[in-house]
C-alpha positions as CSV (number, residue, x, y, z in Angstrom):
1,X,-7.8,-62.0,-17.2
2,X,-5.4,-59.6,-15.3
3,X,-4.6,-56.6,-15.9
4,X,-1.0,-55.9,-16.6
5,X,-0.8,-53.2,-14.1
6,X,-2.2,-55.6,-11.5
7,X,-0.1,-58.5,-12.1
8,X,2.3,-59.3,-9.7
9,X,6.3,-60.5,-10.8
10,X,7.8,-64.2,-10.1
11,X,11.2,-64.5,-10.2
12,X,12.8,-67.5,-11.2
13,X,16.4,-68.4,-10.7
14,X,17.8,-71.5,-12.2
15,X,20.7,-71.9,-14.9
16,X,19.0,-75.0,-16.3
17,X,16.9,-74.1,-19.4
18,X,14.7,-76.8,-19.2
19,X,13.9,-76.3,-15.6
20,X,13.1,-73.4,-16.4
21,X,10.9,-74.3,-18.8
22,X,8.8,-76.7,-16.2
23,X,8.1,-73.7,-14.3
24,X,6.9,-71.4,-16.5
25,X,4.3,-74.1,-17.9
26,X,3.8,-75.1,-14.1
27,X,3.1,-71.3,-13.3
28,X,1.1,-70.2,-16.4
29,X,-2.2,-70.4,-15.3
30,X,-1.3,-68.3,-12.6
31,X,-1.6,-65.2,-14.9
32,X,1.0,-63.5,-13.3
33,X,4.6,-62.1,-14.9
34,X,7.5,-64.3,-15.0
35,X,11.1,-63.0,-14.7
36,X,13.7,-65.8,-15.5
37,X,17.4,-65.2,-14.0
38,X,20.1,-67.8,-15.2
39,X,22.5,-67.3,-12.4
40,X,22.3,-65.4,-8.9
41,X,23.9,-62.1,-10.3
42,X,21.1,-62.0,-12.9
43,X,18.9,-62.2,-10.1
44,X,20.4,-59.5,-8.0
45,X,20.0,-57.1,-10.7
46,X,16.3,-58.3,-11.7
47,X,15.3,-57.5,-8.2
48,X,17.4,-54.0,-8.9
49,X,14.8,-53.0,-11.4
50,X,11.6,-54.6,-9.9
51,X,9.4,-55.3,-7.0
52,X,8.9,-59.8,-6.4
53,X,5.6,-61.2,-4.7
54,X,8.3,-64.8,-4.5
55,X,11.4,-66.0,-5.6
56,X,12.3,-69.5,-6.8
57,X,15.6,-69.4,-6.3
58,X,17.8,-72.9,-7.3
59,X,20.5,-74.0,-4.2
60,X,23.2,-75.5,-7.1
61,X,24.2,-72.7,-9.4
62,X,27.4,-71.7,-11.0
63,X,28.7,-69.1,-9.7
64,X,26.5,-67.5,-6.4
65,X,25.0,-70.1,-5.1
66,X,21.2,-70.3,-4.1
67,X,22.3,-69.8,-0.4
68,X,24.3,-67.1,-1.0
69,X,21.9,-65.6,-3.8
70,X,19.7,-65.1,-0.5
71,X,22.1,-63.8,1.9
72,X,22.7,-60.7,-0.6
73,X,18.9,-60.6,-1.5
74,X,18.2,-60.1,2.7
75,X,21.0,-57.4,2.7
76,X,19.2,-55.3,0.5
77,X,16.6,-53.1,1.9
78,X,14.0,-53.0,-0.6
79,X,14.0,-57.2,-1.3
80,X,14.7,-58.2,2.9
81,X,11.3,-59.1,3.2
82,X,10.7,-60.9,0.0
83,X,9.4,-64.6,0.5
84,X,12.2,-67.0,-1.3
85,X,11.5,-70.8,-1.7
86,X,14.4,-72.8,-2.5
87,X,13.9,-75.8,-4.6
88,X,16.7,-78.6,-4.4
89,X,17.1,-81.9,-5.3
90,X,19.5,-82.7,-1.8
91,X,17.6,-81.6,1.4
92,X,19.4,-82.7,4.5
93,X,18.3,-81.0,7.7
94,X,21.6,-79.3,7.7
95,X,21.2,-77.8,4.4
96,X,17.9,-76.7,5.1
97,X,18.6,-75.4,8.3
98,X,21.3,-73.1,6.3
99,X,18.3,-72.0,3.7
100,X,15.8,-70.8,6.2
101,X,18.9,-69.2,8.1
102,X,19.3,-67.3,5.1
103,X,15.8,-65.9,4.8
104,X,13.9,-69.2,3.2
105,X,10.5,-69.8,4.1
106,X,10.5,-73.3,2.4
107,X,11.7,-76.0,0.2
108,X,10.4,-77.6,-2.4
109,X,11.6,-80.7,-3.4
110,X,12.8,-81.9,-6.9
111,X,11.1,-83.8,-8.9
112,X,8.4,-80.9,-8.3
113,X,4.2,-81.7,-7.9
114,X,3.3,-78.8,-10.0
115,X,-0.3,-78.5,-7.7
116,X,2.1,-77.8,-5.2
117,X,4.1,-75.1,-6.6
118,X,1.3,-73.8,-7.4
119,X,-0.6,-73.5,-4.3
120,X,2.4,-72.3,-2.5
121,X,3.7,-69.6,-5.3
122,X,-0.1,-68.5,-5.4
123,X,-0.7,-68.1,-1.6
124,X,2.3,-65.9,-1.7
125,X,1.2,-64.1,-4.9
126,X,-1.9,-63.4,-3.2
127,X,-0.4,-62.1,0.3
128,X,1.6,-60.1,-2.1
129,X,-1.2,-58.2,-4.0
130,X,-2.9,-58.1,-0.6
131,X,-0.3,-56.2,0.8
132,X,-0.4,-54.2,-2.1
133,X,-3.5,-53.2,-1.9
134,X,-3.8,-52.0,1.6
135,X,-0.7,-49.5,1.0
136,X,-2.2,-48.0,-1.9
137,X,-5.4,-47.6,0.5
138,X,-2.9,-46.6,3.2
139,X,-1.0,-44.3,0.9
140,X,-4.5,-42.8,-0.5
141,X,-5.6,-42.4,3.1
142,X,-2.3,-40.2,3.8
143,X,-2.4,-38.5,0.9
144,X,-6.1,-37.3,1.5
145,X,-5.1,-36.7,4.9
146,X,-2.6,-34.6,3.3
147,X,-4.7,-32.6,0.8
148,X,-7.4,-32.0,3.6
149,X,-5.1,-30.8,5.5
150,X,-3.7,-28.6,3.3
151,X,-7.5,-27.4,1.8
152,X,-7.6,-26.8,5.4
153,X,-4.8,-24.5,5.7
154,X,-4.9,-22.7,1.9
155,X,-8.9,-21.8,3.7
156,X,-7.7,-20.8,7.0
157,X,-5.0,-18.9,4.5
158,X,-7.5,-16.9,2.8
159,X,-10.1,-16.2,6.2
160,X,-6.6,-15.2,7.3
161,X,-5.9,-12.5,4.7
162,X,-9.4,-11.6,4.4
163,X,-9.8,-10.3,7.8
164,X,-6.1,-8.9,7.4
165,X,-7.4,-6.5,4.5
166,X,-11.0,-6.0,6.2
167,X,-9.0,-4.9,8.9
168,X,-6.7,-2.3,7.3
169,X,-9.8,-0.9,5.7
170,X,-11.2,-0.3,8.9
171,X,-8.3,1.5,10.3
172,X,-7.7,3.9,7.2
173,X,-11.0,5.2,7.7
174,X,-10.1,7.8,10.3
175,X,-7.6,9.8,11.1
176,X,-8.6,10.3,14.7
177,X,-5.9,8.5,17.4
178,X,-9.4,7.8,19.8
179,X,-11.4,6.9,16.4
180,X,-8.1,4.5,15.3
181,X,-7.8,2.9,18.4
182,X,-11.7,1.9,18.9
183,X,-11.2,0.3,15.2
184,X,-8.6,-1.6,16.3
185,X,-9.9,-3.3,18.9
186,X,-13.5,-4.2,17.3
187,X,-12.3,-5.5,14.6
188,X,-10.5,-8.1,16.4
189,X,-13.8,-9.4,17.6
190,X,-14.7,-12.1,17.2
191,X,-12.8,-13.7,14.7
192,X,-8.8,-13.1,17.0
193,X,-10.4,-13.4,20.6
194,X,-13.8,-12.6,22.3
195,X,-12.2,-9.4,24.1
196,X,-9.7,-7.1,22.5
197,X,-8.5,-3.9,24.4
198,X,-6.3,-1.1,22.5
199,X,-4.6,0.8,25.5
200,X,-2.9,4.5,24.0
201,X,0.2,5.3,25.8
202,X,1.1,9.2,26.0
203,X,4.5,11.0,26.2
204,X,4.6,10.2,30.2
205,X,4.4,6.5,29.7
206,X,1.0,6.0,31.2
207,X,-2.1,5.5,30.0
208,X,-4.2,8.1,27.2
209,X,-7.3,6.5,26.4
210,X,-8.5,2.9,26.7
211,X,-10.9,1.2,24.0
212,X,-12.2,-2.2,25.0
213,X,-14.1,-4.5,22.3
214,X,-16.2,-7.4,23.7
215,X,-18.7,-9.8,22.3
216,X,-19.7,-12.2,19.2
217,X,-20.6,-11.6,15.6
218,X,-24.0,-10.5,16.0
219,X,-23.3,-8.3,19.1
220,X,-20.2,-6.2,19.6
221,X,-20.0,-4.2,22.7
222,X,-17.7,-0.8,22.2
223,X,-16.5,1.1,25.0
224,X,-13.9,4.2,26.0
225,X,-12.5,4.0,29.6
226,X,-10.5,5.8,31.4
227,X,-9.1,3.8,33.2
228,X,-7.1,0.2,33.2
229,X,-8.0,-1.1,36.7
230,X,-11.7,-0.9,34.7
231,X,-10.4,-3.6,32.3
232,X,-11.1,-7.4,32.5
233,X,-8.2,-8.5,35.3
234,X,-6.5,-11.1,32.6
235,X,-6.2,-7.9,29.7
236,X,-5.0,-5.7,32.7
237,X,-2.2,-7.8,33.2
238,X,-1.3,-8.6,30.0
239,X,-1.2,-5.0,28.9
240,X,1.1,-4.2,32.3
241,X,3.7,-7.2,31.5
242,X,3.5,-6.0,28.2
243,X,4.6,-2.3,28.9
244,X,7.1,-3.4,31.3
245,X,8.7,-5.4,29.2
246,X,8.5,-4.1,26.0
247,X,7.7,-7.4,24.3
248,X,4.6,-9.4,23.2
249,X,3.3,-11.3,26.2
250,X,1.8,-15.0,25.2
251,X,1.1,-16.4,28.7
252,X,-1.0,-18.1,29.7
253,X,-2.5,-19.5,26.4
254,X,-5.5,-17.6,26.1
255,X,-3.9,-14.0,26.2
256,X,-1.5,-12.3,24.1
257,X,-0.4,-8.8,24.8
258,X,1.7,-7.0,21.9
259,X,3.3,-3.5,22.1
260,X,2.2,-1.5,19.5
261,X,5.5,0.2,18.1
262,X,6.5,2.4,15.5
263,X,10.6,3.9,15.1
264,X,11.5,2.6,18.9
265,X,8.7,4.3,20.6
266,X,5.8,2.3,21.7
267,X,2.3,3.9,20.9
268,X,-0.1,1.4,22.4
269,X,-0.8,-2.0,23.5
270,X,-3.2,-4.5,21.4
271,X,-4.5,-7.2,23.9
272,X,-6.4,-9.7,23.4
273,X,-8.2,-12.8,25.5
274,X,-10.3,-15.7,24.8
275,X,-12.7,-17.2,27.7
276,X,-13.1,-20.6,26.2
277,X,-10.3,-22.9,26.6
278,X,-10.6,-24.6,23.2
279,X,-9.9,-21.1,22.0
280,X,-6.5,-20.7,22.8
281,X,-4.0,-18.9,20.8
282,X,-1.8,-21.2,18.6
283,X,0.9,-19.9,16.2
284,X,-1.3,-18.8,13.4
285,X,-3.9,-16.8,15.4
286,X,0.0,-15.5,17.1
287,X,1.1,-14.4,13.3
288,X,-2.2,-12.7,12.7
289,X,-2.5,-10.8,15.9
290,X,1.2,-9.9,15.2
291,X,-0.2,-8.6,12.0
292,X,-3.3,-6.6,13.0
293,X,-0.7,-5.2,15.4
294,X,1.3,-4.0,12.5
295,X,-1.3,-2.4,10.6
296,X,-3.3,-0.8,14.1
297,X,0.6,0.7,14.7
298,X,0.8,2.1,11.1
299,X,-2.8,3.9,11.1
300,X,-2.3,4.7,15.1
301,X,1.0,6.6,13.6
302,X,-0.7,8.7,11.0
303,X,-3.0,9.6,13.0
304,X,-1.1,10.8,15.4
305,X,1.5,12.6,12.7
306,X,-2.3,14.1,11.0
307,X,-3.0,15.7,14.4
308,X,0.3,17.0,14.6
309,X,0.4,18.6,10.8
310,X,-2.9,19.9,11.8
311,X,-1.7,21.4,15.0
312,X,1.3,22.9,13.6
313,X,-0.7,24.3,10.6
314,X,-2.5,25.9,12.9
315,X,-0.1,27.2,15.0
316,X,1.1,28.3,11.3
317,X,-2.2,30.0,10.6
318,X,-2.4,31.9,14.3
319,X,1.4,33.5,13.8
320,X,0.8,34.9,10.1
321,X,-2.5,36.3,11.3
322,X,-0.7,37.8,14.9
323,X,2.8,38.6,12.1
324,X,0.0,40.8,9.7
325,X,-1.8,42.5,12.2
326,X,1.2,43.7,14.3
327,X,3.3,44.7,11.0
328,X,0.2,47.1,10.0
329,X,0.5,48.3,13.4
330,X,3.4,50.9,12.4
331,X,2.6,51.2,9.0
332,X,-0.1,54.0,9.6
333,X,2.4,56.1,10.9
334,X,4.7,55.9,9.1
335,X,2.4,56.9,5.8
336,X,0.7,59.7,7.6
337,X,4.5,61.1,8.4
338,X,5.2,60.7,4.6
339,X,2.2,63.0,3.7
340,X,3.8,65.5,6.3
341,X,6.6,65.5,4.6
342,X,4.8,66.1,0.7
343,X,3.1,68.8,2.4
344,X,5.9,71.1,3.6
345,X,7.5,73.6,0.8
346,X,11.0,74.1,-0.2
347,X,12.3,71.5,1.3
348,X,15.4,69.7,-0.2
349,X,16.2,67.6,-2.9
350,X,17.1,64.4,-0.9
351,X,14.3,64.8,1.5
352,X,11.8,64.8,-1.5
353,X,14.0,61.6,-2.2
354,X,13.9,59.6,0.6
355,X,10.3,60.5,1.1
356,X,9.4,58.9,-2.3
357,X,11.3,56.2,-1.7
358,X,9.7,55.6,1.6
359,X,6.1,56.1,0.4
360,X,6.7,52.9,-2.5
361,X,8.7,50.9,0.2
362,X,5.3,51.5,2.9
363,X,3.4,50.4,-0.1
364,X,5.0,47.3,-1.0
365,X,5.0,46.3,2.5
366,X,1.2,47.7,2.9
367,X,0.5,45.3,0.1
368,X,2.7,41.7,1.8
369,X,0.8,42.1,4.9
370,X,-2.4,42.7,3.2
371,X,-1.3,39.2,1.7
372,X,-0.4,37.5,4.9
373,X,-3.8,38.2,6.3
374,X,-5.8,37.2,3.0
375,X,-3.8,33.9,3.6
376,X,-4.5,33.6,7.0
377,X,-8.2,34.2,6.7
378,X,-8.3,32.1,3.6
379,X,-6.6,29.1,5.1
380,X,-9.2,29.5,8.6
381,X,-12.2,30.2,6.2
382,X,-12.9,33.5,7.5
383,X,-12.9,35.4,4.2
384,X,-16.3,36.2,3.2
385,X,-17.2,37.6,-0.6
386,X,-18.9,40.4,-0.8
387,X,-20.5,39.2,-4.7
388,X,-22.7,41.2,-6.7
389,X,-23.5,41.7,-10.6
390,X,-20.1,42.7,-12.4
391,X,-18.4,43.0,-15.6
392,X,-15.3,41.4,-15.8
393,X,-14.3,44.3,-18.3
394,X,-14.4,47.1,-15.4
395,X,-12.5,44.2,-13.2
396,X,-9.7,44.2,-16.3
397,X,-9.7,48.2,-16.6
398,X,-9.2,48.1,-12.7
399,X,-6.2,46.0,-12.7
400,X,-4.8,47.0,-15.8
401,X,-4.8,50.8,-13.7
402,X,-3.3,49.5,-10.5
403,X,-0.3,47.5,-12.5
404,X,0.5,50.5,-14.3
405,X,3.5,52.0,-11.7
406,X,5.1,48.4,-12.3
407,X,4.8,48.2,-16.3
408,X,6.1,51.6,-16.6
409,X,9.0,51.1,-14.3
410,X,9.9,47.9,-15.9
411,X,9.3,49.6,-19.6
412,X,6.8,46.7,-20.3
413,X,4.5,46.7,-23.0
414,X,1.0,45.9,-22.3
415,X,-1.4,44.6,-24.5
416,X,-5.1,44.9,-23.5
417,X,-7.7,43.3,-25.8
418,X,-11.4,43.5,-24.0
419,X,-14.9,42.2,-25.7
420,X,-17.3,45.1,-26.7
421,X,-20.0,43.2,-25.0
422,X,-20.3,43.1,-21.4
423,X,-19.5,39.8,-19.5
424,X,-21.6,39.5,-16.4
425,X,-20.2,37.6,-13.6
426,X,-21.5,37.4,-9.8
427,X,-19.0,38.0,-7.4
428,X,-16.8,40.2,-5.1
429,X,-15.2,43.3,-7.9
430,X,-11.9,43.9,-4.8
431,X,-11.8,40.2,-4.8
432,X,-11.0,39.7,-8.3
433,X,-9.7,42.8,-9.1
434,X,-6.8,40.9,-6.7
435,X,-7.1,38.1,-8.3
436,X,-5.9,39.8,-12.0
437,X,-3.7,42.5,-10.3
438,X,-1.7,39.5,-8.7
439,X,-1.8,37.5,-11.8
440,X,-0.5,40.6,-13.8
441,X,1.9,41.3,-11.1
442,X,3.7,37.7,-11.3
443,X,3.6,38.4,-15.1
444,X,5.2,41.9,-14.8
445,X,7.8,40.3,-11.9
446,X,9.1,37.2,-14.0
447,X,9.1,39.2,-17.3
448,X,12.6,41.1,-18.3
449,X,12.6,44.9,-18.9
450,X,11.1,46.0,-21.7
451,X,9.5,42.8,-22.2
452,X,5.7,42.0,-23.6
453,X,2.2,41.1,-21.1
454,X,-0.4,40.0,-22.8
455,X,-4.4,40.9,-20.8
456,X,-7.2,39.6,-22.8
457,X,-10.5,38.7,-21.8
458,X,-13.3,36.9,-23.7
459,X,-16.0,34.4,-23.7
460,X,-16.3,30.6,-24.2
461,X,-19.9,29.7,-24.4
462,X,-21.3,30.5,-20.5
463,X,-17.8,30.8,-19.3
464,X,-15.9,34.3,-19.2
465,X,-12.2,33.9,-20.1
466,X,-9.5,35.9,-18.8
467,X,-5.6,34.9,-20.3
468,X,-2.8,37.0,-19.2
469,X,0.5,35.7,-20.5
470,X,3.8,37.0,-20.8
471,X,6.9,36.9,-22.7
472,X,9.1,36.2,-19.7
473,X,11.1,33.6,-18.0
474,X,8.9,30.6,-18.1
475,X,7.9,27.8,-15.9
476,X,10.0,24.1,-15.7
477,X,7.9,21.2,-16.2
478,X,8.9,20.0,-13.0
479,X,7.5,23.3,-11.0
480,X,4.2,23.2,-13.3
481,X,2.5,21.2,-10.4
482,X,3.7,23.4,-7.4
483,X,3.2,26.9,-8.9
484,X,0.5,27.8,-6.8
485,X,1.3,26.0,-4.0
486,X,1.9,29.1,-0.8
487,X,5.6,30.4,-0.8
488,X,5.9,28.6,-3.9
489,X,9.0,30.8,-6.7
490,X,9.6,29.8,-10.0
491,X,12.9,31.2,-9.5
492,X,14.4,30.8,-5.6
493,X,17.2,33.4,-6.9
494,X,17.3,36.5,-4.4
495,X,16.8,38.9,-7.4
496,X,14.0,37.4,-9.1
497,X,12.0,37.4,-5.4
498,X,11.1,41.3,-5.9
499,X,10.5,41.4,-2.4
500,X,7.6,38.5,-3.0
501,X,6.9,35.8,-0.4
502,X,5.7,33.1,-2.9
503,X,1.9,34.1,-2.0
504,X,0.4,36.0,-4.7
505,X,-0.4,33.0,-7.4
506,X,-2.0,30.7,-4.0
507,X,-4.4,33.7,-3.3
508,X,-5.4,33.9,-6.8
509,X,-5.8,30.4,-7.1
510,X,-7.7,30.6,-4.0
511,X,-10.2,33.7,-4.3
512,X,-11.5,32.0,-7.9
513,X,-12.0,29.2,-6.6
514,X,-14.5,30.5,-4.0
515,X,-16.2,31.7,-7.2
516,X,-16.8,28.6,-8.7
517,X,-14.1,29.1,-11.0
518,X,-10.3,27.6,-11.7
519,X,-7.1,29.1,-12.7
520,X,-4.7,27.1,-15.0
521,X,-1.2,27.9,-16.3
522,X,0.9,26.8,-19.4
523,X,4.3,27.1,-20.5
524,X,6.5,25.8,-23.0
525,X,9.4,26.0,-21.0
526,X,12.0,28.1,-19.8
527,X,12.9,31.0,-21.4
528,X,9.5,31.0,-23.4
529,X,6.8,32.5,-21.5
530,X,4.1,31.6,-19.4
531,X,0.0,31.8,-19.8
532,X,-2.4,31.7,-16.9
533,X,-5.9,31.6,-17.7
534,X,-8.8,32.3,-15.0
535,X,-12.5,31.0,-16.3
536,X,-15.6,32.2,-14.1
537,X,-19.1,31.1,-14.4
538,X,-21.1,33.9,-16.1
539,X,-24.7,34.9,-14.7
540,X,-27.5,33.5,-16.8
541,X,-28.6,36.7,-17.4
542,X,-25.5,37.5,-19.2
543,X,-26.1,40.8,-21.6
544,X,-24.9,39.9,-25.1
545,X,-25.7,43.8,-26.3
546,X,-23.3,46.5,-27.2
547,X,-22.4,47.9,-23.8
548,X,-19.2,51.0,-23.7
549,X,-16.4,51.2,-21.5
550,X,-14.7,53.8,-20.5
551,X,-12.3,55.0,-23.0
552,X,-11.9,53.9,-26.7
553,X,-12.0,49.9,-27.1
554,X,-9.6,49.4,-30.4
555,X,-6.7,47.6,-29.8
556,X,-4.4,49.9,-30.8
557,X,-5.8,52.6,-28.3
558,X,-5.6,49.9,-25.4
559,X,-2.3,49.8,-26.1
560,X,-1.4,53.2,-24.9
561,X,-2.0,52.7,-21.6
562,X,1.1,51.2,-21.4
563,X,4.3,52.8,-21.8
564,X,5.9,51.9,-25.0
């Protein structure tokens, strides 16, 4: 038996039921599927829905005719090929001249020999499924055809994108222009050509540094020149066409040549050449060059904007350190005139004035330029420690003494609360002496008059504490992040500066670091206070016995040290 699917679809067209009937027992055996039309527009829309291996098609019929029948069958596209045999009981040579004129290719003649039919309807049947089968073959062949090619390109795809990415790993590894440039060209090898040159272009238009990549997979040869006439003659070229015109250069097949450019200013020139033939450069290798071109002008460009930052901060570093050293220049004198001037007698009122007034003014500038160079020497690494055993409570006695001008002037209350045990630390007693006298400083600055500081210094398990909080002005949640960032303010308002440059909380930050420690900050807000806490390493040795300090240790007493 045949399968449905397979079976191929007889029409028959004839008004005549019993006819009809003839052929159907006639055709039977054939196993095939029999459509039955009673007049030609029947047909016509039969052949509509379906595909016909032949069509019996009767020549007297009300209506269309069978010669007409055919003529519109041959108009339509899809049915202008199918084979129609007309069967007729009248066949004159005229008539079937007209029939094959109309697309017969025979006539059978009534009364029918059903051997007959059937050897003619199944030769055509067969030519039919035939035909069938070698476009599905032909239509599998394509479409394998089609889904190799496409395997093909989704591979080529992914080899594609994979060297993208291995490339833009490569070039984000340095930020050196020399280093970025000798990435870009080896990693072109071997898979974009079998030589790459990366040619850096200075301010004057000509030539910086020259990095040229040659080889295979399993030997890359990396070189710096200094010149281009040292380049391969086809690169050389390619890279001159390419500067001159300003525009990738894809000629002859195996070069390309692409400017590599970044905000209308050309920073290099990627070029790249293939020696064998069947290597040339089609539009996907174009695309991906294009690409790595992208990327090399990217990394090419922060490297370039790195050195700059670098050369700038520099420059930065070298002006503070000339600005510090030339403001202390006139300091000297001008203190040594303000002793003079305590030492004479009787003199009057306003002098003994302006003197005071210059004494704290050579102060507070002794102390900013004393700033500017800890920065300076800081930010160049030429600050050395000077660390030796300490206890963190003579560091807090020390600073608590040195803000005292400030709390008393601002009518601030200080509260002091140190351990009776002594917390050992290792490191340099003027470093972090600075380090609290800053931090109680920004405390004093930011806090209104007669405001509250808070000093208090303990222990947390081998780490020695030191909080110092206020009841001032607070800290955004949006500045949290930059507070000790250099020049940083909490407040930019000209009154709330004191004179400050924004250094003070950076140098802290800085010098406890260099101990092995860290400095944190909280705040609840504006208008609520602030907390910075500094936690240092303690020595091993740490003494966890009684020690004294100087002076009375209650809190009550510590209190006094501040004006109430």
């Amino acid at each position: 038996m045949t399968d449905d699917a397979e079976k191929a679809n007889i029409l028959i067209v004839d008004d005549l039921p019993e006819k009809v009937l003839v052929y159907r027992t006639i055709l039977e055996e054939l196993g095939q599927n029999l459509v039955v039309a009673r007049s030609g527009e029947d047909a016509l829309r039969e052949i509509l829905r379906g595909e016909f291996a032949v069509i019996l098609l009767d020549v007297q019929m009300p209506g269309l005719n069978g010669f007409e029948t055919a003529a519109m069958i041959r108009r339509r596209r899809r049915s202008a090929h199918t084979p129609i045999i007309f069967i007729t009981a009248f066949a004159d040579e005229v008539r079937q001249a007209e029939g094959y004129a109309q697309g017969a290719v025979d006539y059978i003649l009534a009364p029918i020999v059903p051997e007959i039919l059937r050897a003619k309807v199944r030769v055509f049947v067969d030519l039919f499924r035939m035909s069938q089968q070698v476009r599905r073959q032909a239509e599998e062949r394509v479409a394998l055809a089609e889904e190799r090619a496409r395997r093909e390109s989704v591979e080529e795809a992914n080899r594609r994108l994979t060297f993208l990415a291995g490339a833009a790993g490569a070039l984000g590894q340095s930020l050196d222009v020399f280093e970025t440039a000798r990435d870009a060209a080896r990693v072109a090898v071997p898979y974009l050509a079998d030589a790459a040159a990366v040619v850096l272009i200075d301010s004057h238009e000509g030539p910086a540094g020259i990095a040229l990549a040659e080889g295979d997979a399993a030997n890359i040869r990396l070189r710096q020149l200094t010149s281009s006439d040292d380049l391969p003659p086809t690169l050389r070229q390619g890279i001159e066409r390419a500067l001159a015109e300003r525009m990738p250069i894809a000629e002859p097949a195996n070069l390309l040549a692409i400017p590599l450019r970044m905000r209308d200013r050309v920073l290099a020139v990627l070029a790249l050449t293939r020696e064998h033939p069947v290597r040339e450069f089609g539009p996907v290798d174009r695309a991906t060059a294009e690409a790595l071109a992208s990327r090399a002008a990217v990394a090419l460009e922060n490297a370039r904007l790195y050195r700059e930052v670098r050369k700038a901060d520099q420059q930065k570093n070298d002006f503070l350190s000339m600005l510090a050293h030339e403001l202390r220049n006139p300091l000297a004198p001008i203190r040594n005139a303000v002793e003079v001037m305590k030492m004479g007698n009787g003199l009057p009122e306003p002098c003994v004035w302006a003197g005071g007034v210059i004494d704290r003014q050579v102060r507070h500038l002794t102390r900013l330029v004393d700033d500017l160079l800890d920065v300076s020497r800081i930010t160049r690494g030429k600050i050395e420690l000077r660390t030796e055993p300490l206890d963190l409570r003579d560091i807090a006695n020390q600073a608590v003494e040195a803000i005292r001008p400030v709390v008393e002037a601002k009518q601030h209350r200080l509260h002091v609360s140190l351990p009776t045990h002594s917390l050992r630390v290792h490191g340099d007693s003027v470093r972090l002496a600075q380090v609290l006298t800053n931090l109680l400083v920004n405390a004093a600055k930011y806090t209104d008059d007669s405001g509250e500081i808070w000093l208090t210094v303990s222990r947390d398990d081998s780490v020695a504490v030191v909080s110092i909080r206020d009841s001032g002005i607070g800290i955004p949640a949006d500045k949290m992040q930059s507070i000790f960032e250099l020049f940083a303010q909490v407040d930019d308002a000209i009154d709330r500066s004191q004179g400050g440059l924004g250094i003070g909380l950076t140098l802290a930050k800085r010098l406890v670091e260099m101990h092995g420690g860290t400095v944190s900050v909280a705040s609840a807000g504006p208008g609520l206070g602030s907390e910075f806490v500094v936690r240092l390493p303690m020595r091993d040795e740490a003494e966890t016995r009684p020690v004294p300090i100087n002076g009375s240790t209650s809190h009550a007493n510590i209190r006094s040290v501040a004006r109430r």
